[in-house]
RODO-2510 file (C-alpha; in nm, 4 decimals, decimal comma):
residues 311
     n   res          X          Y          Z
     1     x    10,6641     9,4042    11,7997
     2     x    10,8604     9,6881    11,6120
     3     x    10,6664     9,9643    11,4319
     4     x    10,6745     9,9414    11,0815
     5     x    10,9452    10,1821    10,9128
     6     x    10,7830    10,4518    10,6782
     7     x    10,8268    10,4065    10,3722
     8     x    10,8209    10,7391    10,1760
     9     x    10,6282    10,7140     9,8886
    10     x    10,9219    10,7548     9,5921
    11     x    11,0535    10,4656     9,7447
    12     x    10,7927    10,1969     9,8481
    13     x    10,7729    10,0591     9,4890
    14     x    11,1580     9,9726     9,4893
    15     x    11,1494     9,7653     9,7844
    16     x    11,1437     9,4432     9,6449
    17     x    11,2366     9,2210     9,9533
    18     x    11,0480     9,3644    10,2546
    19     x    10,7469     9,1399    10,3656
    20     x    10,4219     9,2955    10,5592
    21     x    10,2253     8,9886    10,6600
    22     x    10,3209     8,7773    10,3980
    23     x    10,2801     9,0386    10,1459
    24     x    10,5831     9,1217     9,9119
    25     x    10,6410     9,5054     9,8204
    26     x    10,6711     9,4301     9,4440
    27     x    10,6766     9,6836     9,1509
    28     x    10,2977     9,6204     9,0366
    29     x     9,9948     9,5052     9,1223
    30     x    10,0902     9,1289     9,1204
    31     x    10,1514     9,0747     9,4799
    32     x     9,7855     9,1046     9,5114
    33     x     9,6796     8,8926     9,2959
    34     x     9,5078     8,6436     9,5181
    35     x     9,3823     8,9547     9,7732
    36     x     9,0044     9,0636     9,7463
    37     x     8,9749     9,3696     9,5435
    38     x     8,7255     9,6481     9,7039
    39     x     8,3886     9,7568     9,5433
    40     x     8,1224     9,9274     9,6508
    41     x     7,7917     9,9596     9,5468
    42     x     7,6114    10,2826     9,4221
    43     x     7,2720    10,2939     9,6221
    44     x     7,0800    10,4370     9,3500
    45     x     7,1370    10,2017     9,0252
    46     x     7,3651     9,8566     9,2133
    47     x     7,6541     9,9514     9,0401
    48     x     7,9813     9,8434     9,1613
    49     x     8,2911    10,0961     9,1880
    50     x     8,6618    10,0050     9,2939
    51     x     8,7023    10,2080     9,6249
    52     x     9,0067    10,3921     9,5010
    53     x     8,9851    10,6124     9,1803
    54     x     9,2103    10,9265     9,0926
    55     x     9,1625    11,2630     9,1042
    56     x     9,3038    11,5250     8,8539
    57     x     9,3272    11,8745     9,0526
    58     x     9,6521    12,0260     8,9953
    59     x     9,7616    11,6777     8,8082
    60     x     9,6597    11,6961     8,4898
    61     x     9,6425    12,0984     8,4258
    62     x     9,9422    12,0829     8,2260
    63     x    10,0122    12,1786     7,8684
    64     x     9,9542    12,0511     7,5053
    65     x    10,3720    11,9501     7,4457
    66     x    10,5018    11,6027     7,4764
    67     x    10,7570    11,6760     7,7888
    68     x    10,4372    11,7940     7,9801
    69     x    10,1778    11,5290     7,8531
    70     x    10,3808    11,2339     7,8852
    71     x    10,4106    11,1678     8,2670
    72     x    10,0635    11,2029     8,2462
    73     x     9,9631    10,9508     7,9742
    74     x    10,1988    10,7142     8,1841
    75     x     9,9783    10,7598     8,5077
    76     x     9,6802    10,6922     8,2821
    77     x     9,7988    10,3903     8,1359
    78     x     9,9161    10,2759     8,4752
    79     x     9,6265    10,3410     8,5914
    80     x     9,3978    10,1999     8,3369
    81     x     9,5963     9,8886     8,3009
    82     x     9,5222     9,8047     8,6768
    83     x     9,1744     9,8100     8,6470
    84     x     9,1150    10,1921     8,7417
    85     x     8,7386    10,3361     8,7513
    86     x     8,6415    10,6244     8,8636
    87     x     8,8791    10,9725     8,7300
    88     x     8,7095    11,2962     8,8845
    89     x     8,8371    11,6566     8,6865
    90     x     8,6099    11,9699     8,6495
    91     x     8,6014    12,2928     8,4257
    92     x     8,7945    12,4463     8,7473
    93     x     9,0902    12,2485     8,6768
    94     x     9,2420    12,3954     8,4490
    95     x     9,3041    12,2077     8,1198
    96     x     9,2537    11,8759     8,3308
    97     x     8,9798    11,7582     8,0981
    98     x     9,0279    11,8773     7,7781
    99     x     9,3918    11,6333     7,8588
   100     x     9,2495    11,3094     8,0155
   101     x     9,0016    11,3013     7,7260
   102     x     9,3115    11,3379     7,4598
   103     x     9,4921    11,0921     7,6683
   104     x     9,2285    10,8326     7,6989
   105     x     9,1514    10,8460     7,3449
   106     x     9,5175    10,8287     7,2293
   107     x     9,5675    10,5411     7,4619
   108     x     9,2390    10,3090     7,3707
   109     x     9,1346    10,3520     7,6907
   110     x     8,8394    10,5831     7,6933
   111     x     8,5705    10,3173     7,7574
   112     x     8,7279    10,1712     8,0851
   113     x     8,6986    10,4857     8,2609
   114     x     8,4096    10,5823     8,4762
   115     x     8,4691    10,9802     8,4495
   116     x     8,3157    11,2168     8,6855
   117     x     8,3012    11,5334     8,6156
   118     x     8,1512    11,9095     8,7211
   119     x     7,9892    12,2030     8,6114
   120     x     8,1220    12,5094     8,7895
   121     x     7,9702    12,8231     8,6872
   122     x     7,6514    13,0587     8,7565
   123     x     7,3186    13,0278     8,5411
   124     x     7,1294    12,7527     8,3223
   125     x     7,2548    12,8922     8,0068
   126     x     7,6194    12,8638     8,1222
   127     x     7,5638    12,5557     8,2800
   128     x     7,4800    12,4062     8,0188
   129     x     7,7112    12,4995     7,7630
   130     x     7,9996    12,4185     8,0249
   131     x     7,8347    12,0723     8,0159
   132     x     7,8638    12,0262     7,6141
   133     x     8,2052    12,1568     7,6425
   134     x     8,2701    11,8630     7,9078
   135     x     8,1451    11,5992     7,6823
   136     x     8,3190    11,7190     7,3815
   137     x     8,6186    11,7190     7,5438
   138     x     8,6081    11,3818     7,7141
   139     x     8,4276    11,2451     7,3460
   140     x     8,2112    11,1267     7,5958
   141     x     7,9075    11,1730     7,8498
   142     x     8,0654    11,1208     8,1916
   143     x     7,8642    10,8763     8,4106
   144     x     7,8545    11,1247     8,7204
   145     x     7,7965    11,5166     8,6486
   146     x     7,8233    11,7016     8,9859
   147     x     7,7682    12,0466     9,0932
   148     x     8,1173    12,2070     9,1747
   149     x     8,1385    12,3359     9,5325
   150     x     7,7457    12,3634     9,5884
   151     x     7,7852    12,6516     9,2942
   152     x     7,4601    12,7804     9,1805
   153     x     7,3181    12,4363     9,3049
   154     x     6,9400    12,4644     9,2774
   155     x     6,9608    12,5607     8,9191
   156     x     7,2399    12,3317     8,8030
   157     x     7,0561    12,0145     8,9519
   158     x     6,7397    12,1200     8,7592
   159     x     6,9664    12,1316     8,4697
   160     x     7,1410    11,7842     8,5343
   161     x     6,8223    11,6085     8,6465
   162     x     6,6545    11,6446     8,3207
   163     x     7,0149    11,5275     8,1249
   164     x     6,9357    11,2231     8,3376
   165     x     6,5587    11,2028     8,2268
   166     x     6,7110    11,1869     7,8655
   167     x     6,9387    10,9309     7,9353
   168     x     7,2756    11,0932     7,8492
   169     x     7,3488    11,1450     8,2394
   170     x     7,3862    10,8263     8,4439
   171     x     7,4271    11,0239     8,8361
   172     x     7,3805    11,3731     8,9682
   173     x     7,5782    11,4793     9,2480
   174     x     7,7105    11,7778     9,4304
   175     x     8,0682    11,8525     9,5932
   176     x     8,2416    12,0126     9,8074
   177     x     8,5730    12,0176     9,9816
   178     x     8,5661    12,2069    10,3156
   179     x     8,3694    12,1307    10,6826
   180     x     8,1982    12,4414    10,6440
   181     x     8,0041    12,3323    10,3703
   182     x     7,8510    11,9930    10,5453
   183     x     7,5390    12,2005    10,6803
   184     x     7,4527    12,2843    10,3536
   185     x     7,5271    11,9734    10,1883
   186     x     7,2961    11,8171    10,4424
   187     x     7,0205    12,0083    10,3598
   188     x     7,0640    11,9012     9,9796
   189     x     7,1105    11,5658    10,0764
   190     x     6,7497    11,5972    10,2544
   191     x     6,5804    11,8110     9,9482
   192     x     6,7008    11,7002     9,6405
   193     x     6,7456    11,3434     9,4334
   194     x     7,0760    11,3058     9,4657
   195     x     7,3104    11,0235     9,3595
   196     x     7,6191    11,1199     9,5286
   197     x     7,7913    11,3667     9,7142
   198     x     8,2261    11,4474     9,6976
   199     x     8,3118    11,5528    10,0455
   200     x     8,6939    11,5692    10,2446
   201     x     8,7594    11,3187    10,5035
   202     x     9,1109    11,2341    10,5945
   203     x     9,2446    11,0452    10,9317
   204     x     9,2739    11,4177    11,0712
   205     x     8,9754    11,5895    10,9165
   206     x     8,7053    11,3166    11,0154
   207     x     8,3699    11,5493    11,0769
   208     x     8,1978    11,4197    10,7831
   209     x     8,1905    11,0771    10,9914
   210     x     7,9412    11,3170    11,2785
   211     x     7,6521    11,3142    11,0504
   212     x     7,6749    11,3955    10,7363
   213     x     7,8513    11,0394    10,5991
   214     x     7,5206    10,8000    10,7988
   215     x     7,2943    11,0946    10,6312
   216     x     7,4125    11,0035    10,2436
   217     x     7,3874    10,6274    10,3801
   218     x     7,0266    10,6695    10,5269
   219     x     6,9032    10,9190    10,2022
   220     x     7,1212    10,6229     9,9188
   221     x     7,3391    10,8712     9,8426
   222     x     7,6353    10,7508     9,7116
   223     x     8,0407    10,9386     9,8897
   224     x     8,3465    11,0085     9,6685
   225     x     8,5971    11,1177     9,8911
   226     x     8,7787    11,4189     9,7639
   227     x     9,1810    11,5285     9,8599
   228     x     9,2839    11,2102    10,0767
   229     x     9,5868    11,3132    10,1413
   230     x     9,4941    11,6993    10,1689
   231     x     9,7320    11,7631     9,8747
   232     x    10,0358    11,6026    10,0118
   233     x     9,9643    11,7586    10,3552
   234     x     9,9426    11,4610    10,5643
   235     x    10,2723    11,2569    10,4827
   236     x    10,4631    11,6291    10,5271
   237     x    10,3185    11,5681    10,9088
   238     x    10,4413    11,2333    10,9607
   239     x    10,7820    11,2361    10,8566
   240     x    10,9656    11,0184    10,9919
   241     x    10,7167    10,8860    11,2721
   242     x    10,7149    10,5122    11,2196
   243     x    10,3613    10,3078    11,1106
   244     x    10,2226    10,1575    11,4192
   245     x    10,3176     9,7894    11,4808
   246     x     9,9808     9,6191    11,4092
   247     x     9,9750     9,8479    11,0601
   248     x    10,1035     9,4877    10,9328
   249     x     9,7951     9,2834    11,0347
   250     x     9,5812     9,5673    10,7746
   251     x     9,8197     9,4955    10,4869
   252     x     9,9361     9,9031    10,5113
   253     x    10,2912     9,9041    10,4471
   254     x    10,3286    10,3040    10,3657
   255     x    10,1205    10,5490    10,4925
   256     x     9,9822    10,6488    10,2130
   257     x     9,7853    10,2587    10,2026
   258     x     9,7089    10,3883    10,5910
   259     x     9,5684    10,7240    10,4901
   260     x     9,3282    10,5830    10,2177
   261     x     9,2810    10,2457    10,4041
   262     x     9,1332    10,4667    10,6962
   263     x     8,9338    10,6039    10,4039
   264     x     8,7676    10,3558    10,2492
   265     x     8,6884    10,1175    10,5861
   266     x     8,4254    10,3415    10,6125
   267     x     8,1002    10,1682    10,5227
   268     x     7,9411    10,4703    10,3730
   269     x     8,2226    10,5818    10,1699
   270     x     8,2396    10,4721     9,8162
   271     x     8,5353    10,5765     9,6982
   272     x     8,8225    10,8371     9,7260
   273     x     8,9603    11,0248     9,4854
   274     x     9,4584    11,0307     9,5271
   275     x     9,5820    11,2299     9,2605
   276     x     9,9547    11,1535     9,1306
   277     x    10,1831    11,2716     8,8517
   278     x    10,3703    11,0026     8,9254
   279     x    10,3272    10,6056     8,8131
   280     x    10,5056    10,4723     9,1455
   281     x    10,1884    10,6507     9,3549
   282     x     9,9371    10,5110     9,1353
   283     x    10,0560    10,1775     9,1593
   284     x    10,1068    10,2436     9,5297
   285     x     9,7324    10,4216     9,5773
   286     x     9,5654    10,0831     9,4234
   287     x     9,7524     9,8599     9,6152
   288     x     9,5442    10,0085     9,9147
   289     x     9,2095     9,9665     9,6954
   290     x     9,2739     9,5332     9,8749
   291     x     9,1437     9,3677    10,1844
   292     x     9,2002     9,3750    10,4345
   293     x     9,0097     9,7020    10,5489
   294     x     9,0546     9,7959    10,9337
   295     x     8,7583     9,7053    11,1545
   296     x     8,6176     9,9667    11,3592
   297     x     8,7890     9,9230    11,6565
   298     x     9,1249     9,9917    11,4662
   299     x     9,0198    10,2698    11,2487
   300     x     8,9404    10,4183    11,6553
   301     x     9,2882    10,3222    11,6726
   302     x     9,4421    10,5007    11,3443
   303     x     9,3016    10,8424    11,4329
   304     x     9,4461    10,7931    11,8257
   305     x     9,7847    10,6462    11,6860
   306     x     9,8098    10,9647    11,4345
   307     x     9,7111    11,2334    11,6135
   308     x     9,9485    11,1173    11,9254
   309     x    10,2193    11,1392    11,6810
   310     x    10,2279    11,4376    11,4968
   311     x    10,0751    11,6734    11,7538
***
């Protein structure tokens, strides 16, 4: 069997005639129609999630005029309009959430989203005023409130425990986005009630799968997986090195469906996090969100197949 050509992501939504086991490369999310959509469950409450959300780093920090907002209310919409849950932004982003709260209220589509946020800053007093300004500028209380980067931790998840006493918090969590931070992430994990953690994984950057991913499982602590494709990172190391020839049987026609696909076929991962200003991606980052998932034996096979190829 061939390998599977690459298809770069600016062009895998005009293909409109290649076939990948059956599956036609179409413009939207029709082609999937009849494919199993995948949810995961939040250990502490039963909740279901899809398995691929969006992110807003970088994204979404742009300005207040209509040239800068309006790829970005098309990536909502797009985004929205294919059943999108989870959107992750923080304080850190820049203007990230004061503009997906404009956006999603502009567009009608504030109440599909399930937004996670963060507080990132030192002190209860701060804390919590960085919180209000969250809500006020979502015009909503997030579901998940998370402690950005393990920042001032101990005090913050004081702060955001009792918000979730009150009811206006749903989940606590904490994040980070580096290996070096797992130890102490671990010990969180261990100490404190947690709902979920945001940690990096990618098909290169897999320590997280060591210990620290059966740990959340073991404690119920729910995973968002944070920088999938370590902002653009991984497709500059592929280039032109063709998708393996059994990428077909998994439904992965890009590898951008094979980075998050290697994501998400982890059990203990419950969902990961793409960020796009473009409407091609998003359409092209939920396609991956259907079964099939790779078994274990060939996500053992996507790490080999990768790192034999862009070494």
């Amino acid at each position: 069997m061939k390998p599977v050509a690459y298809l770069p992501r600016r062009d895998f939504l005009k293909t409109t005639t290649a076939s990948l086991s059956g599956l036609c490369l179409m413009p939207d999310i029709a082609a999937f129609e009849n494919k199993e959509r995948i949810f995961r469950t939040i250990p502490s409450t039963g909740e279901r999630i899809p398995a691929i959300g969006m992110g807003s780093w970088l994204t979404f920090d742009v300005g207040s005029s209509e040239s800068e907002r309006a790829p970005m209310r098309k990536v909502l919409r797009t985004f929205a309009d294919l059943g999108g849950g989870v959107i992750d932004s923080s304080p850190m982003y820049g203007s990230s959430q004061k503009v997906i709260g404009a956006l999603a209220e502009e567009l009608g589509v504030k109440d599909k989203l399930w937004v996670a946020t963060k507080v990132w800053t030192n002190g209860e007093q701060a804390g919590k005023s960085q919180i209000d300004e969250s809500v006020s500028l979502f015009h909503k209380w997030p579901a998940l409130e998370q402690v950005h980067n393990i920042r001032d931790s101990k005090t913050h998840i004081r702060t955001l425990r009792e918000l979730k006493d009150k009811g206006k918090l749903k989940y606590v969590g904490v994040t980070h986005y580096v290996d070096a931070a797992h130890d102490e992430l671990a010990k969180l994990i261990r100490s404190e009630p947690l709902d979920f953690i945001q940690i990096n994984l990618s098909v290169r950057g897999t320590a997280a799968e060591d210990y620290l991913l059966p740990l959340a499982a073991d404690k119920g602590v729910a995973v968002i997986i944070n920088q999938p494709f370590e902002t653009k990172a991984l497709f500059r190391t592929v280039g032109g090195v063709p998708l393996p020839p059994w990428a077909g049987e998994w439904d992965m026609p890009n590898w951008a469906s094979f980075f998050l696909k290697y994501i998400i076929s982890n059990p203990h991962v419950s969902c990961t996090i793409p960020a796009t200003t473009q409407v091609a991606h998003v359409k092209e980052n939920m396609a991956a969100g259907y079964a099939p998932l790779p078994d274990a034996l060939t996500r053992k096979k996507m790490t080999t197949y990768y790192n034999q190829h862009t070494q």
